[in-house]
N, C-alpha and C positions, 0 to 999 in steps of 0.2 A: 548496323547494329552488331557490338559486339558482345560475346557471350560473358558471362561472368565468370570474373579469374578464381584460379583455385586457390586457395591463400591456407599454407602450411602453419601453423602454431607455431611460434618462433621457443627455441629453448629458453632454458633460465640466463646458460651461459649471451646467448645473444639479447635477451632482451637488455641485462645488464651492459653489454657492450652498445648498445645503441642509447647508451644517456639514462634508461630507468632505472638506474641503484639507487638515486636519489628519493626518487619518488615509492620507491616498491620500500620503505624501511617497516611497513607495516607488516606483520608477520603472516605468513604464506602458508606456514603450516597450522595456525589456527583457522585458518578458511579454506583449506584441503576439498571438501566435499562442499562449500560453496561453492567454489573456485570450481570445481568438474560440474556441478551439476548448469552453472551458468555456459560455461562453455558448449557442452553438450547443446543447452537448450538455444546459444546463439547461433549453435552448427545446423539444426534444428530449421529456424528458422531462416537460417541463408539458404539450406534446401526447400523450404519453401517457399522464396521470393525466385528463385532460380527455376522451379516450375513454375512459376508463374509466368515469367515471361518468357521463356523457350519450354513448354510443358509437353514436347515429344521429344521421345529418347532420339538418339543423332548418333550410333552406331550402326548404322545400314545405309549406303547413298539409295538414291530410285532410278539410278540409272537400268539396273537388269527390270526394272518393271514396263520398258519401255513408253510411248506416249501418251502422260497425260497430260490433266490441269491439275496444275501445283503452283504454290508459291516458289515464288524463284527469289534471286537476287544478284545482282550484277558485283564482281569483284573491280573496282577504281584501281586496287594496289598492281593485281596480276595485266587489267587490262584497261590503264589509262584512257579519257576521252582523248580525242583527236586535239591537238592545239588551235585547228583550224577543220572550217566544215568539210574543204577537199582533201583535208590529210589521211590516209588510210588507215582505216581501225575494224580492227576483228572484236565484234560482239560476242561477246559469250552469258551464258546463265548458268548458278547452282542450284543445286537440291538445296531445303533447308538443314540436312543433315551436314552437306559440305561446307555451307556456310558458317558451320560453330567447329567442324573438327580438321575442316581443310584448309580455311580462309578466317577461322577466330580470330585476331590478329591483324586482319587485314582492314582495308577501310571499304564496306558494304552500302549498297544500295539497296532498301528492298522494292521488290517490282510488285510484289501483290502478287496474285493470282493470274495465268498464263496458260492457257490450254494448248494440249498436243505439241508440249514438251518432252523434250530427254535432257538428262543434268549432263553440263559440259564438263563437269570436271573430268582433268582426267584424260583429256582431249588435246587434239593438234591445236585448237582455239584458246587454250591455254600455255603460257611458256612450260619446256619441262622441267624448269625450277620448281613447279609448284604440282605434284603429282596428289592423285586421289589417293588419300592414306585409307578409305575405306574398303574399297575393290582390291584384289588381288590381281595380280598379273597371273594373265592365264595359262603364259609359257616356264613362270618361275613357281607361282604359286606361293609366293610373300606379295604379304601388303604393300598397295605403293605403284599406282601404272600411271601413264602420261603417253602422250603420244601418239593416243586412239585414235582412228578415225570417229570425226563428229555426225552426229547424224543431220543428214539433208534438210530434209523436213523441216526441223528449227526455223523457225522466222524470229526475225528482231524488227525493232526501233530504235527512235530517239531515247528508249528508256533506258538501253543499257546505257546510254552514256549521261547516267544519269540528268537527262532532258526530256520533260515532261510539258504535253497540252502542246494548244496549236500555236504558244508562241515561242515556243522550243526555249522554258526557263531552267536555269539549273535550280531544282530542288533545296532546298535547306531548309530542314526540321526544324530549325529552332528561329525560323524569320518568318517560317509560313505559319499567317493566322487567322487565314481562311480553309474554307473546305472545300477541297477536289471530289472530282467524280468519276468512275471508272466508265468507259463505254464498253457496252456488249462487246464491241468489236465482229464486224464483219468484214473480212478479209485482212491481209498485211499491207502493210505499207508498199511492196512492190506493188500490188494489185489495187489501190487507191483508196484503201481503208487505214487503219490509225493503226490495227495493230493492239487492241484493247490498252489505247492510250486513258492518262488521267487528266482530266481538262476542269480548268477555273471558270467558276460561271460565268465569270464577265468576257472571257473569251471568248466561248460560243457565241454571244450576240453582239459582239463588235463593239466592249468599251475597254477602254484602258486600265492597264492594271490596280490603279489607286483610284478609279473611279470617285469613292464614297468620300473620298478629303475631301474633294472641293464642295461635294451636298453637305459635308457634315459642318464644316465652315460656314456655308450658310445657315445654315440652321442656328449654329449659336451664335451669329454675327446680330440676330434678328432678334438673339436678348441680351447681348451687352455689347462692350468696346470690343472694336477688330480687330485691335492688339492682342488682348486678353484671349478673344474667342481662336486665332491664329496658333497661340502656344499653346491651349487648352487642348484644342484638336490635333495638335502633333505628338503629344503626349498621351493620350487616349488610343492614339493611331499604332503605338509602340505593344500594347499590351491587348487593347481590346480584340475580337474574332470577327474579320472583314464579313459584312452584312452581303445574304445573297439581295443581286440586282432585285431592284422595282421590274415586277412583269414578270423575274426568275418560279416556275412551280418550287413549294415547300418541300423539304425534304420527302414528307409525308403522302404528295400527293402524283408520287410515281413510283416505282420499282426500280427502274433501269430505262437506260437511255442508248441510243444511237447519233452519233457525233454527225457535223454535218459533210465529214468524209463519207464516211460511212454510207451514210442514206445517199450523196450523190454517187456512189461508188453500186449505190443497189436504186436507181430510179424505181421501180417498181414497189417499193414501199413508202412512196409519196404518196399513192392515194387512199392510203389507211390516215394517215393524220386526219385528227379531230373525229374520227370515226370511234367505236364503242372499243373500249381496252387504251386508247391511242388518245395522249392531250393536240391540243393544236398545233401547229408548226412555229416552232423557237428559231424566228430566222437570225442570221449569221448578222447582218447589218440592221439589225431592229435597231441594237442598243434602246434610247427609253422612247422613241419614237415605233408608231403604228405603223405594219407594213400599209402599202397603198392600199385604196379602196376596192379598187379592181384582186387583187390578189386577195383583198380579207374575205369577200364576198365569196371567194370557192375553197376558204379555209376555214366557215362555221363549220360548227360538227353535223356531220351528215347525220338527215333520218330514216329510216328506213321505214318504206310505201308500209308496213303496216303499221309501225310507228304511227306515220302523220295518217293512217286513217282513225287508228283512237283517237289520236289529240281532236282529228274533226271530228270523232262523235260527243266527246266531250264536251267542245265547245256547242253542238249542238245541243247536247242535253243540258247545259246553263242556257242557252237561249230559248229553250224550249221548258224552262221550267222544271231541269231535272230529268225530262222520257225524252230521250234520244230519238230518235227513227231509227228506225231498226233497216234492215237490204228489202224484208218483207212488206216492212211498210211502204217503203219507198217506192215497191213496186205495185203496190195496192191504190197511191196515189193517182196511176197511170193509166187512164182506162183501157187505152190497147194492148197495156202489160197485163191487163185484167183480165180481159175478154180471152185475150191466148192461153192466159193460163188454165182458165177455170176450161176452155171446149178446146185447148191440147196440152194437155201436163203432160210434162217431160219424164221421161223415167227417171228414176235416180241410179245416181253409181257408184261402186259401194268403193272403185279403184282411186285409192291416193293419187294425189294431183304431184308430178315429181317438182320436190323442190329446186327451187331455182338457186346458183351458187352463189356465197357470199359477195364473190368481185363485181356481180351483178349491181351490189345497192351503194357499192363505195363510188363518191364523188369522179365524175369526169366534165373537164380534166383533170388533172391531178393539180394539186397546187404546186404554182410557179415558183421559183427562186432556189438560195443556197439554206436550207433550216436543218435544224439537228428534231430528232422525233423522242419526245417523250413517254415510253408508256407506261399502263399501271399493270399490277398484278396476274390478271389474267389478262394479259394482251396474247399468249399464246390461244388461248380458246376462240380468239377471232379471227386468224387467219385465215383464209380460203383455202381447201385443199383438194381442191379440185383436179381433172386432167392436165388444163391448163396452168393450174396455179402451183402444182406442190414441185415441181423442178427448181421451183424459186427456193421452197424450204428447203429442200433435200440436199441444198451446198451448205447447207447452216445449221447444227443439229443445233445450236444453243437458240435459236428461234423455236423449234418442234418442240423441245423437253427442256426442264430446268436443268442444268449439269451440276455433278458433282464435282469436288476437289478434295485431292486427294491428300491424305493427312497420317503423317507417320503414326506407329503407336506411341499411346502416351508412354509418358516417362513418370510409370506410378509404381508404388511396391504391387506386386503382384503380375506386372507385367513379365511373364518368365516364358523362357522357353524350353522345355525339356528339364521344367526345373532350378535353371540357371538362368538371372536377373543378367539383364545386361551389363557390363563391368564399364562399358562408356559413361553409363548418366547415374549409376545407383551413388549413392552413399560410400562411406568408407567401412560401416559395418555390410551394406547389403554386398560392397567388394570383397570382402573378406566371405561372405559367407559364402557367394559363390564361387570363389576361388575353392574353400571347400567343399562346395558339391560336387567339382570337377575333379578335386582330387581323388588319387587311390585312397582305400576307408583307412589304411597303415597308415600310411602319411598325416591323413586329416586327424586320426585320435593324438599322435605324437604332436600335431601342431596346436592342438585344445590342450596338450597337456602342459606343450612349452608356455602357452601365452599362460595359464591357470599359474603356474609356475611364476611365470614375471610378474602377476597382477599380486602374490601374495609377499612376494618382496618388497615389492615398489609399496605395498600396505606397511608391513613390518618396517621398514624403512621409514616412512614416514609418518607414523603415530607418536613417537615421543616428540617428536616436535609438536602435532597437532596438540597433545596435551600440557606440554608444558609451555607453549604460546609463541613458542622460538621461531623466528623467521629460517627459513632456508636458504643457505650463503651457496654463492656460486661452487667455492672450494667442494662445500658436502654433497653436491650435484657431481661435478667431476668424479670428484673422487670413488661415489658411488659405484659409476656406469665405468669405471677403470678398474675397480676390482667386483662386478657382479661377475663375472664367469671364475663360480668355483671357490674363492676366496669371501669366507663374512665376515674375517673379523672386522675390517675397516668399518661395515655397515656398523657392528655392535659398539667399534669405539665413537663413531659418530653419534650412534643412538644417544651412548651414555654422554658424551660433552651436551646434545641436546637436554637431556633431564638436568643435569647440572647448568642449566641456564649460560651454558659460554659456547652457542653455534658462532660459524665462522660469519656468519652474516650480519652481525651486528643487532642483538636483540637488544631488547627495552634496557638492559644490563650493561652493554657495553660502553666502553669511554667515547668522545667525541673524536678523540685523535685517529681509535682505530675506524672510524663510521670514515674518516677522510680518507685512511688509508687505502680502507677496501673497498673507498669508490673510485680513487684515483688511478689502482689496480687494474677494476674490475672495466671501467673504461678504455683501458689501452689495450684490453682485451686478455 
């Protein structure tokens, strides 16, 4: 993703040279304050499509904040995929700041969200062609270092090299027309996890990429000619959004998920599938077939002993016309339960009975095979966390607590510090104005006085054209900006040829000969 260019207003003299003298004979100086207030309002609006899609200022890397989760993204230009899987390749990841003021330019991957990061730029993992323009070097103390040691800790994938899911596909945004899934990720890929890889649903469960052509062939084969139904569904295939598999859970009805690395990489969170928080197990090789009998039977969702004692008082009390039997009745039924009770009643005790822990009521044995674990929302809240159990949490904080991710400041007016708007992402007035906040108060009155000054020329300059309807000729632009320092009469003899309707530009007045001349001219520059 690259960020949006900065695109300078071209002068009169250039627009003329690039072929519009033709087209511009319409006069300029009668739509003076059209002319600025549209421009204004289209500058306007480019800074508001331009927060729209980068809406955090990208004047500070996050590298001094040391490790978090942040979006990253992998630089292709700085640090090409391998040609081959054994060829040697150094991964690396930026800040999203680096990505638009180090690497703008470059051709970007993004990775999404990536915890217990540090931004590489800037780094030995990078060539030192390509240095962090944001960081200062700490031995010069100018913008601009390379060279760094990179931090350890960093783990990669297949993702920086833009390769993504377990079939290791290279990415393309504009082919991919189905939806990916991020996994929680538990552990890296040295340690036998993904590495919070992106994975295609049909991957997970063992079908091939295009699956849905051949169902979707059928389907229309079964109402018309196989010809027809053949080009209809290859065309449809082009634009429509690949359908998640039959059997796939809906968007809706998980949260997040663990890949079936992942979960083989933590056995121990096998025997939560199909339990409360947790959908059933998405094995690897289902594809649209049921795993076997024997396996499905230890991967219903478990109940737990109190559970299935209501569901049996229930069904008691439908059997029973609505009144359940109650523990008391049940014992009232019994006459030696009777007799004991009524000639020795037991004291009662007033001490809690200690709860027994969760891992207690989860299925054993755990369900067999390779599956990836779906869960919902609060699938945190059922975890066991017991003596036993929480050593399992305690490697994984993103199982414990929801994590955040960390996110530059926006890129809004008012975002200021000390006063002064950042000069990276503002505007070209909010640049200006903070350039004056920094300045000494001397300098800053002189430079409101200079601009005050040029905005009342560049007025006086251009009202008798605005009034007399006369177009603005390249000539009276030059001419202008060659004698503003100090010299007006040129401004006053232009003023006056504009009232007398003969600007160099060729207005509604002029001959056809000179309208060729002065485009013939103003073309060759």
């Amino acid at each position: 993703m690259n960020p949006p260019e900065t695109v300078n207003p071209p002068s009169g003299a250039e627009m003329l040279k690039n072929g519009h003298a033709g087209k511009r004979r319409e006069s300029v100086g009668s739509q003076t304050s059209q002319t600025a207030k549209e421009f204004i309002e289209s500058q306007m609006q480019l800074e508001h499509d331009a927060r729209e899609v980068l809406p955090y200022s990208f004047d500070s890397c996050s590298q001094p904040l040391g490790p978090l989760r942040q979006v990253l993204f992998a630089c292709l230009t700085c640090n090409p995929p391998p040609a081959t899987p054994d060829a040697p390749h150094t991964a690396a990841g930026i800040c999203y700041s680096c990505s638009i003021s180090c690497h703008g330019e470059h051709t970007l991957v993004e990775l999404f969200s990536k915890r217990d990061f540090v931004c590489d730029c800037g780094t030995t993992r990078f060539p030192a062609s390509s240095p962090c323009t944001l960081r200062s070097d700490p031995n010069t103390g100018r913008k601009g270092v390379h060279s760094q040691e990179a931090r350890a800790g960093n783990r990669y994938n297949r993702n920086f090299q833009n390769r993504f899911c377990g079939c290791g596909e290279d990415y393309n945004a504009q082919q991919e027309n189905g939806t990916m899934f991020q996994c929680l990720g538990l552990g890296s890929a040295e340690t036998g996890g993904c590495g919070e890889d992106w994975w295609h649903p049909e991957c997970l469960i063992g079908l091939p990429r295009d699956w849905y052509k051949d169902a979707k062939k059928e389907d229309v084969k079964k109402e018309g000619d196989e010809k027809e139904a053949e080009k209809g569904s290859d065309n449809e295939d082009e634009d429509e959004e690949t359908p998640l598999p039959p059997g796939f859970p809906g968007e809706d009805e998980f949260d997040t998920f663990l890949c079936y690395k992942c979960v083989d990489a933590n056995p121990w969170l096998k025997r939560y599938a199909g339990t409360a928080g947790f959908l059933p197990p998405m094995y690897k090789d289902g594809g649209f077939a049921k795993p076997p009998q024997e396996t499905q039977s230890t991967t219903e969702p478990t109940i737990s002993k109190k559970r299935k004692a209501e569901e049996g008082e229930e069904e008691d009390k439908a059997s029973n016309g609505g009144s359940g039997p109650s523990a008391k009745r049940a014992k009232e039924d019994t006459p030696t339960e009777t007799v004991q009770s009524e000639s020795h009643p037991e004291p009662t005790t007033t001490e809690p009975s200690p709860t027994k822990p969760k891992h207690e009521s989860l299925p054993t044995p755990a369900p067999s095979g390779t599956f990836s674990l779906f869960m919902k929302e609060d699938f945190r809240e059922h975890f066991c966390r017991c003596r036993d159990c929480y050593p399992h949490l305690a490697q994984h904080v993103q199982l414990r607590e929801e994590e955040e991710t960390y996110e530059p400041p926006l890129s809004e007016a008012g975002d200021e510090a000390d006063g002064a708007r950042s000069t990276g992402t503002g505007s070209l007035l909010d640049r200006g104005e903070a350039a004056l906040s920094n300045m000494d108060r001397v300098r800053a009155i002189e430079g409101a006085m200079v601009y005050n000054h040029l905005r009342d020329k560049v007025k006086e300059f251009l009202t008798p054209f605005a009034e007399s309807g006369t177009a603005v000729g390249a000539e009276d632009i030059k001419a202008y900006f060659e004698k503003l320092r100090g010299d007006e009469q040129p401004m006053r003899d232009a003023a006056g040829q504009a009232s007398g309707g003969g600007g160099g530009g060729g207005g509604p007045g002029a001959n056809n000969d000179k309208d060729e001349e002065d485009g013939r001219r103003e073309q060759s520059g």
